[in-house]
C-alpha positions as CSV (number, residue, x, y, z in Angstrom):
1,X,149.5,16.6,39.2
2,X,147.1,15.2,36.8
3,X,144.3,15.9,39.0
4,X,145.3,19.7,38.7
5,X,145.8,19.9,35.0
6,X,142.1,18.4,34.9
7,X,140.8,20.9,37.2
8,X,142.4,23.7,35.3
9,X,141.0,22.4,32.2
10,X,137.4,22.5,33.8
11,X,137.7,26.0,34.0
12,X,139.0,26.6,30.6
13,X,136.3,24.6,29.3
14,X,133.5,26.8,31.5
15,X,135.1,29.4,30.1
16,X,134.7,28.2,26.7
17,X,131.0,27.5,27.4
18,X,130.0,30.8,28.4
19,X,131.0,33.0,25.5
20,X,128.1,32.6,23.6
21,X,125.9,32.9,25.9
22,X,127.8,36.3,26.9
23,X,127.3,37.4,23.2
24,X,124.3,36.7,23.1
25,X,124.2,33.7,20.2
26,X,122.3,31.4,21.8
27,X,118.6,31.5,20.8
28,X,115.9,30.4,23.5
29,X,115.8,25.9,24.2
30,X,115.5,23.9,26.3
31,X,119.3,22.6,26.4
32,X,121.8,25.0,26.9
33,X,121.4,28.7,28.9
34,X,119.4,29.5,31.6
35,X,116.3,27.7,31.4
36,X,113.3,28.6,33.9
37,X,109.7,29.3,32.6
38,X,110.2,33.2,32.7
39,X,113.1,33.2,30.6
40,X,112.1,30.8,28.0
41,X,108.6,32.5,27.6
42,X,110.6,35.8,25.8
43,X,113.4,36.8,23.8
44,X,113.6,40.1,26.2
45,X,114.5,38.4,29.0
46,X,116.0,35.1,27.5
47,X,119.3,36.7,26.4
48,X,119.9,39.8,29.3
49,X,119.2,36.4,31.9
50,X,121.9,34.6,29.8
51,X,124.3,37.1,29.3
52,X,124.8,38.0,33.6
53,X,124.7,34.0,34.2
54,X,127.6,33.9,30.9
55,X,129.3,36.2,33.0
56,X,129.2,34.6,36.1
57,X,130.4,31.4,34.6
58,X,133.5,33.2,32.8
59,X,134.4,34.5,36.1
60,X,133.6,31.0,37.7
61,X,135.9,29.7,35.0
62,X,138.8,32.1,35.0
63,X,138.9,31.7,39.1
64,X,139.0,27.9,38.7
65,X,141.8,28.2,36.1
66,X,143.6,30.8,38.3
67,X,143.5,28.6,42.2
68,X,144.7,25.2,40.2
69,X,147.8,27.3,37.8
70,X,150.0,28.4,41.2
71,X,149.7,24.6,42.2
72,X,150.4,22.8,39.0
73,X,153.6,25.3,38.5
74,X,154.9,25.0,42.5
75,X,154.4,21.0,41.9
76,X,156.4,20.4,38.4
77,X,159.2,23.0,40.3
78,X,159.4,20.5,43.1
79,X,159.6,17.7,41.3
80,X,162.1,19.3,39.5
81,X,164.5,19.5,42.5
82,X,163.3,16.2,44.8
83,X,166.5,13.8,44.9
84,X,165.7,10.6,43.8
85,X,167.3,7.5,44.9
């Protein structure tokens, strides 16, 4: 059980990550966004490159969140209604 709240926390946390780089707040470094020599060498293509791999890391995120929620809930019903001796 734990190990499937910690997974679904993963993906909130992904999710968390990528919304700045989705709006586009994130100013060209070399810590945080996509980081290759063509995309740090310009503002042009530093925040459209950003935004699709924001994106992609949202959707990574949500998908995460969504396998590990029909889990956790089918778990804490079952332990629910296991007899214990």
């Amino acid at each position: 059980m734990t190990m499937l709240i910690a997974l679904f926390m993963t993906g909130f946390v992904e999710c968390l990550i990528a919304i700045p780089l989705i709006l586009e707040k994130i100013p060209r470094n070399g810590l945080y966004g996509l980081r290759v020599t063509k995309t740090l060498s310009k503002d042009s293509i530093w925040y459209p490159a950003n935004k699709r791999c924001g994106i992609g890391l949202f959707l990574s995120g949500k998908h995460i969140r969504q396998s590990n929620a029909a889990p956790c809930m089918l778990l804490k019903y079952h332990e629910n209604t296991l007899v214990k001796y």
